[in-house]
GUTORRO-67009 format. One record per residue (C-alpha): residue in three letters; x, y, z. Coordinates in steps of 0.001 Angstrom, whole numbers, plus 500000, padded with zeros to 6 digits. Example, Ala and Ser with C-alpha at 12.3 -4.5 7.8 and 13.67 -1.06 7.14 Angstrom:
ALA512300495500507800 SER513670498940507140 
END
This chain:
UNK500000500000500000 UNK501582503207498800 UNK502228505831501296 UNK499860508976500678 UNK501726512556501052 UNK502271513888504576 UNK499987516113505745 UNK500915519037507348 UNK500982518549510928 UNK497735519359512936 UNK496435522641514499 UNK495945521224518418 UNK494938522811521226 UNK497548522660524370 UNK496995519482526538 UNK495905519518530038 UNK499261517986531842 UNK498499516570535037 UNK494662515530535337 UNK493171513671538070 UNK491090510589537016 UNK488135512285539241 UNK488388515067537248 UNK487587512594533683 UNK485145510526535150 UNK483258513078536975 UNK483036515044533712 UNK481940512206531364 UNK478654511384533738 UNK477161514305532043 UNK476596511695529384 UNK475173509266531659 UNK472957511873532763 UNK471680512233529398 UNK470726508964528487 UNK469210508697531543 UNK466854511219531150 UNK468028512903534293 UNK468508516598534821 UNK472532517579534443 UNK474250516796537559 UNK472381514316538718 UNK475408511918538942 UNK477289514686540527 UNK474714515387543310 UNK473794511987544210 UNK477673511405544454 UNK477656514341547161 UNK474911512556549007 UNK476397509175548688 UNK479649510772550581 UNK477771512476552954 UNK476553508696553509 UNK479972507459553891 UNK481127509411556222 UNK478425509556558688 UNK478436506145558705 UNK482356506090559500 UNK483274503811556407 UNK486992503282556007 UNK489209504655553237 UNK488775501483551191 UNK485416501499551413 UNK484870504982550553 UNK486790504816547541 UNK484748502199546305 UNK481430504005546680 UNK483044507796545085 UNK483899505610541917 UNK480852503390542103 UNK478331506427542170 UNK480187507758539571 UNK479681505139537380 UNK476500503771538451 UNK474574504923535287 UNK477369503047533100 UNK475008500465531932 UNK472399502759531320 UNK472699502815528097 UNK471946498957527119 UNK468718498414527699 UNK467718501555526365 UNK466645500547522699 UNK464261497354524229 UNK463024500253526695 UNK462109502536523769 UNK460298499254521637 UNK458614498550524670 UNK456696501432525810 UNK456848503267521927 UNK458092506399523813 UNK461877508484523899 UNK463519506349526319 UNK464909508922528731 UNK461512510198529071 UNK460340506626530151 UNK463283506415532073 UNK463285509602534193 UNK459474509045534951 UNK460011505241535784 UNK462464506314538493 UNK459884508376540757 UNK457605505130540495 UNK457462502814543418 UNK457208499870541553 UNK455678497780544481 UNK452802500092544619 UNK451231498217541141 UNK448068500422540701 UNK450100503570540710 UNK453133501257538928 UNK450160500464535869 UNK448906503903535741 UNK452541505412535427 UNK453222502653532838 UNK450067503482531385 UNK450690507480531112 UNK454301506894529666 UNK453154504574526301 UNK452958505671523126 UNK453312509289523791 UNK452363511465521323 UNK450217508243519244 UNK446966507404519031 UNK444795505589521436 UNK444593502443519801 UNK448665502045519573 UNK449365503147523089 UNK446753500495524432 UNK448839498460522391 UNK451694498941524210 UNK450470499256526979 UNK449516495735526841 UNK452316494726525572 UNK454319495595528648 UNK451554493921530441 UNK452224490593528679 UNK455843490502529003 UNK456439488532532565 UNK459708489475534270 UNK460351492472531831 UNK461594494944534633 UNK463919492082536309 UNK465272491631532539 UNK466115495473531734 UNK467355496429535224 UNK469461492772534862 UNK470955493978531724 UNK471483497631533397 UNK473458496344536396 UNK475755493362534336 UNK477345496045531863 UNK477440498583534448 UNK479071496132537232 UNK481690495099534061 UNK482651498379533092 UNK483701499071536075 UNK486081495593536448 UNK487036496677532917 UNK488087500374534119 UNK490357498589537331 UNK487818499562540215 UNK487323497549543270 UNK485404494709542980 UNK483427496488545864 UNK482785499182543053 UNK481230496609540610 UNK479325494794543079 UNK477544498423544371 UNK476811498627540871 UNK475392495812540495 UNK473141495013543340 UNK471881499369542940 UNK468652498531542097 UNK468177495330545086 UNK465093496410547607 UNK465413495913551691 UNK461770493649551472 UNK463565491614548706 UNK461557492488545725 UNK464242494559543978 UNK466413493289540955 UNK468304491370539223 UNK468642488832542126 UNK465850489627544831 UNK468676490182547707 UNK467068491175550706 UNK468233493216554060 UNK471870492804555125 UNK472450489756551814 UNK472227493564549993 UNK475837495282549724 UNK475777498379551942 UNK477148500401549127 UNK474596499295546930 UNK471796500493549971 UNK473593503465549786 UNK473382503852546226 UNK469943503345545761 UNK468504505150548537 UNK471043508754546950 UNK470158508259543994 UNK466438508350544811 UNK466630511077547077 UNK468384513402544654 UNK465790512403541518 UNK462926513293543930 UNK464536516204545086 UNK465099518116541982 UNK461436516993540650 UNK459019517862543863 UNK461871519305546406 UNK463461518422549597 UNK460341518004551386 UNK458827515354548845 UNK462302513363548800 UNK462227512945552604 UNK458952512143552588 UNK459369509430549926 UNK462590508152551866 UNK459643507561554778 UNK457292505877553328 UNK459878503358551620 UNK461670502706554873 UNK461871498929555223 UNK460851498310551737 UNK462888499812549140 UNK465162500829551468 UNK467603500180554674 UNK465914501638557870 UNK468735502523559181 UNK469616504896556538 UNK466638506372555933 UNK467026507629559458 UNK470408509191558474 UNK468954511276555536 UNK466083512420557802 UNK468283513964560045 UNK469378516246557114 UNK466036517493556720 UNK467234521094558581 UNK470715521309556684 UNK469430524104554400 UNK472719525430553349 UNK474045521602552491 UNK470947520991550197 UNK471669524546548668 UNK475220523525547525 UNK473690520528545810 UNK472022522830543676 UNK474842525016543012 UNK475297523470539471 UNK478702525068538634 UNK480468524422541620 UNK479660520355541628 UNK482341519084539177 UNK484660521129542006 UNK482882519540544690 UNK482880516368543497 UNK486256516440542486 UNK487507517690546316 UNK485755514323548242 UNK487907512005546177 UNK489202509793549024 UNK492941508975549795 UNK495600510638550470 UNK497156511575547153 UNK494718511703544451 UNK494990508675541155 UNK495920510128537961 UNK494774510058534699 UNK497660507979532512 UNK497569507856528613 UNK496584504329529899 UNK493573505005532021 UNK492558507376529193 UNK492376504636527381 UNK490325502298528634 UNK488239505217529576 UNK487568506553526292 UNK487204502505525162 UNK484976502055527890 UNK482760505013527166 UNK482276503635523137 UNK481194500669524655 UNK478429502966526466 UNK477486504499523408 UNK477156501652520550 UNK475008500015523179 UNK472450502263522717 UNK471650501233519436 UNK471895497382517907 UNK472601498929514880 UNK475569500520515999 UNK477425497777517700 UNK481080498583517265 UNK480507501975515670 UNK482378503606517458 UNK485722501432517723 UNK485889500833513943 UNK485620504808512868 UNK488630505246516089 UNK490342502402514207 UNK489869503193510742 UNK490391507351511573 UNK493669505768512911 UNK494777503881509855 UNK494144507030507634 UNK496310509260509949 UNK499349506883510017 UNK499173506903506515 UNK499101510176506003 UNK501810510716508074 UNK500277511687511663 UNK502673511018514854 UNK502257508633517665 UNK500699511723519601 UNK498166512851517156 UNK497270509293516784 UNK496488508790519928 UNK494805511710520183 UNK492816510743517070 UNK492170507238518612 UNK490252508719521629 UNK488672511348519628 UNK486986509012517627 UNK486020506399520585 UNK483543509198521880 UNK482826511476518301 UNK479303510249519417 UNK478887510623522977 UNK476245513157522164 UNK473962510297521054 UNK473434509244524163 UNK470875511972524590 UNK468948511017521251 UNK466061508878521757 UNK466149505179520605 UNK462737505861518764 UNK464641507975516166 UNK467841506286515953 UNK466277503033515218 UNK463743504341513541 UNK463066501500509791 UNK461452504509507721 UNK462754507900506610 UNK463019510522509338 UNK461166513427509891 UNK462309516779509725 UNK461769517392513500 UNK463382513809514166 UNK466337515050511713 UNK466566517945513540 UNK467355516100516699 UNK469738513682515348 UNK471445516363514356 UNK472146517782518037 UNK474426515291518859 UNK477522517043517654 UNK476446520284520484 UNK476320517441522995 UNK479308515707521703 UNK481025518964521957 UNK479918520690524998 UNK480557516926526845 UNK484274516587526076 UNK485217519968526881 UNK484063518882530632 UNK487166516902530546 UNK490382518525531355 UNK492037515594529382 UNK489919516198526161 UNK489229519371525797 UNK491800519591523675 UNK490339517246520544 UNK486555518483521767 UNK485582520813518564 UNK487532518120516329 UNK486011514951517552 UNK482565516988517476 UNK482942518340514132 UNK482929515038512444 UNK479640516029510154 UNK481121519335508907 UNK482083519714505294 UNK484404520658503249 UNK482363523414501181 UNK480451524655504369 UNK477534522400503754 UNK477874520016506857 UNK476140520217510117 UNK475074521213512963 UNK477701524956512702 UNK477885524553508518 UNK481508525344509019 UNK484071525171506063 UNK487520524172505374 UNK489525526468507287 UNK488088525592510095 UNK488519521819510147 UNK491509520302511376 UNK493249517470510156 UNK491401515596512791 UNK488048516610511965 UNK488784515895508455 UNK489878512082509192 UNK486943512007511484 UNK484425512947508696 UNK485667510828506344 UNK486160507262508558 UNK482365507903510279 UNK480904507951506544 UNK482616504980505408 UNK481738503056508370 UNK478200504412508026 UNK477800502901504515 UNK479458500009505391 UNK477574498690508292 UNK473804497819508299 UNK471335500135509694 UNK467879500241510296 UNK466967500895506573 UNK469511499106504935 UNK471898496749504921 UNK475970497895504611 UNK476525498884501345 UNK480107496911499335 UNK483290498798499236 UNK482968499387496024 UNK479923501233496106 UNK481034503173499430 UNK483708504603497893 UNK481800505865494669 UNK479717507398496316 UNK482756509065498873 UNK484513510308495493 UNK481863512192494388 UNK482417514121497554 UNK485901514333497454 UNK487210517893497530 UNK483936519249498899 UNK482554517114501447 UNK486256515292502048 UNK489616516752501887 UNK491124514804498923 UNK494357513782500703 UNK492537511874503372 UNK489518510560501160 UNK493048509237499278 UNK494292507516501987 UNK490609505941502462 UNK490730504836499203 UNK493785503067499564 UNK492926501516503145 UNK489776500199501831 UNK490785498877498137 UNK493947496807500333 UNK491212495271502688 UNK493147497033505489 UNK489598497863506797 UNK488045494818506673 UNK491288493317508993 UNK490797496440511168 UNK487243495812512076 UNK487860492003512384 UNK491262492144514499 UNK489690491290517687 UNK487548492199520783 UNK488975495482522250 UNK489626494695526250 UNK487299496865527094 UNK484734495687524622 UNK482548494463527557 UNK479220493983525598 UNK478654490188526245 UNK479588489699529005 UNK478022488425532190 UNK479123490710535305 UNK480702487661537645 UNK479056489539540883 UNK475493488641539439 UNK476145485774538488 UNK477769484469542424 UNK474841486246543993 UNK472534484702541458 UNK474015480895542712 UNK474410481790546432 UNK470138482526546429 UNK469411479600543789 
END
């Protein structure tokens, strides 16, 4: 394979040096925060309550680490179950998910008519009866989603090199004190007390910032010794006075700060190119699973964007750079509903118009992150144009970087390539007619060059074949459900 011509060397940003691993991880649960459907900061705030927790309860060091990175990361798995979520109820899956939350699912009158309010939205009668009934028919359907929640969640966290304590919180979040929580039914003390912890913040702070303070303690009450600990409950009821506490919560630009001061220990972990790493691997994993048809998405445009660069001439740094860049070009997706981006048929214009948001979210995510900020506008520029005509800023040539322009042209090929919804993956040959016809205007011709020449060689088709990343975590059972799932058989 013929080398293309170097390239001239890209226009970056300066790096962030030192950057504590709080710092990244804090930053990227905006993203969890959008798929969830929760209000931004929610993973933020119920980390400050989870803390508050800990140390009124007078855990140790150990086990306080493991809860700041487990509530952190709870939400990892959110992602996974949110396409089946959207089929089910034929509704935008954060909105299902954010009112689902403030349900008490043991109460089932008030469980059906919150089901019942939440399918179909925006359909006729006749199709959200049909969904509604089609929830209704579907025996353990909860236990199955919150299952599939708390496995990727729980492995992500292995995969990432937290305490096992971390993955098991993560795991068991969603188990109730009477025993009729998920995925296992653990019950009282068999439940993790960082998972009790979990479940009973997390709670708190949704209910807070929907009905206030008030509301959430009164909610905490009336689920004392079912959904959650007694024992704890009591703890958050002594809060109820701590006015100037509850109004830092809502202090939305100090939290990342906040946050980011509780990390236990006495000298604070740092973020190596390693870490960053599996981070940014971890984090693609989080957003191909929201879509089937975008299983590996993510990896193969980082891989192929990578392939391009080298041949054009990038260095080990830029590379690197380009690699994570292109792992999370798509975060922003996380905050598009399932309805659209699985959507068979041709899209609406409204529906186009919110695909077509992602690349603000994608955007105004990674410059959270100290130790991204400085590929943010590249990575999130990866639908921009040539000639102007791209979206979501229409922004031309001068002001897309060499990354951007590798971006742009790996996401289309792996676009055509793959199957999606409304088609099936188109042959190389075909991709790459249709990519010349854009080359000059859409792609910059040195890169679409290099394309050319990656894809003609097959180098491609090895990339996207070479193996399951290690952090490619999509199959696999978490090993904490699975113990707890033998120790209660």
């Amino acid at each position: 394979m013929s080398v293309v011509r170097p390239f001239p060397p890209d226009r970056r940003s300066p790096r962030a040096t030192t950057v504590r691993l709080a710092e990244v991880i804090s930053a990227l649960t905006y993203a969890l925060d959008l798929t969830e459907g929760q209000r931004p900061g929610h993973t933020l705030r119920t980390a400050l309550i989870a803390m508050r927790f800990g140390q009124e309860l007078g855990l140790d060091p150990d086990m306080m680490g493991a809860l700041y990175y487990a509530t952190l990361l709870k939400d990892a798995g959110c992602s996974s179950n949110a396409a089946r979520m959207a089929s089910l109820f034929g509704t935008d899956d954060q909105t299902v998910k954010r009112a689902m939350r403030l349900v008490d699912w043991h109460d089932k009158w008030r469980l059906a008519m919150r089901t019942a309010r939440n399918c179909g939205i925006g359909r006729n009668p006749i199709e959200r009866i049909q969904h509604f009934l089609r929830i209704a028919g579907t025996p353990q359907m909860t236990r199955e989603l919150i299952q599939l929640r708390c496995e990727r969640g729980a492995q992500i966290a292995v995969a990432l090199g937290f305490p096992r304590l971390s993955s098991e919180a993560i795991a068991h979040v969603d188990e109730h004190w009477c025993g009729l929580g998920h995925p296992v039914g653990l019950a009282g003390e068999e439940i993790p007390l960082l998972s009790r912890v979990l479940l009973l913040a997390q709670t708190v702070e949704a209910y807070w910032m929907e009905n206030g303070i008030q509301a959430a303690l009164e909610m905490a009450r009336a689920r004392r010794g079912k959904w959650f600990d007694p024992k704890l409950v009591d703890v958050v009821l002594t809060w109820r006075s701590d006015a100037t506490w509850w109004e830092s919560l809502a202090d939305f630009e100090s939290l990342d700060a906040a946050v980011v001061a509780l990390e236990p220990g006495g000298s604070p972990m740092l973020a190596t190119d390693e870490r960053l790493d599996a981070i940014s691997y971890a984090f693609a994993a989080v957003i191909d699973a929201k879509s089937p048809f975008t299983y590996r998405h993510s990896t193969n445009v980082a891989r192929y964007a990578v392939g391009i660069a080298t041949l054009v001439g990038a260095d080990a740094e830029l590379a690197r750079d380009i690699l994570r860049a292109g792992l999370l070009h798509d975060i922003g997706k996380l905050g598009v509903s399932n309805r659209i981006l699985d959507k068979p048929g041709k899209l609406s214009d409204a529906e186009r118009d919110e695909v077509r948001k992602h690349p603000l979210w994608t955007m105004q995510i990674l410059e959270r992150v100290p130790a991204f900020e400085h590929f943010a506008e590249a990575s999130a520029r990866h639908h921009e144009r040539l000639d102007g005509r791209g979206y979501p800023w229409s922004l031309s040539g001068e002001y897309l970087d060499f990354t951007a322009r590798v971006l742009a042209a790996s996401d289309v090929y792996e676009a055509l390539t793959a199957d999606r919804p409304y088609r099936s993956g188109m042959p190389v040959g075909k991709v790459l007619e249709i990519m010349r016809g854009d080359r000059g205007t859409a792609f910059d011709a040195t890169v679409f060059d290099a394309t050319a020449a990656m894809a003609e060689q097959g180098a491609f088709s090895l990339l996207a074949s070479s193996g399951d990343e290690p952090f490619d975590i999509l199959r696999a059972e978490s090993p904490v459900i699975a113990e707890r799932h033998s120790s209660v058989a």
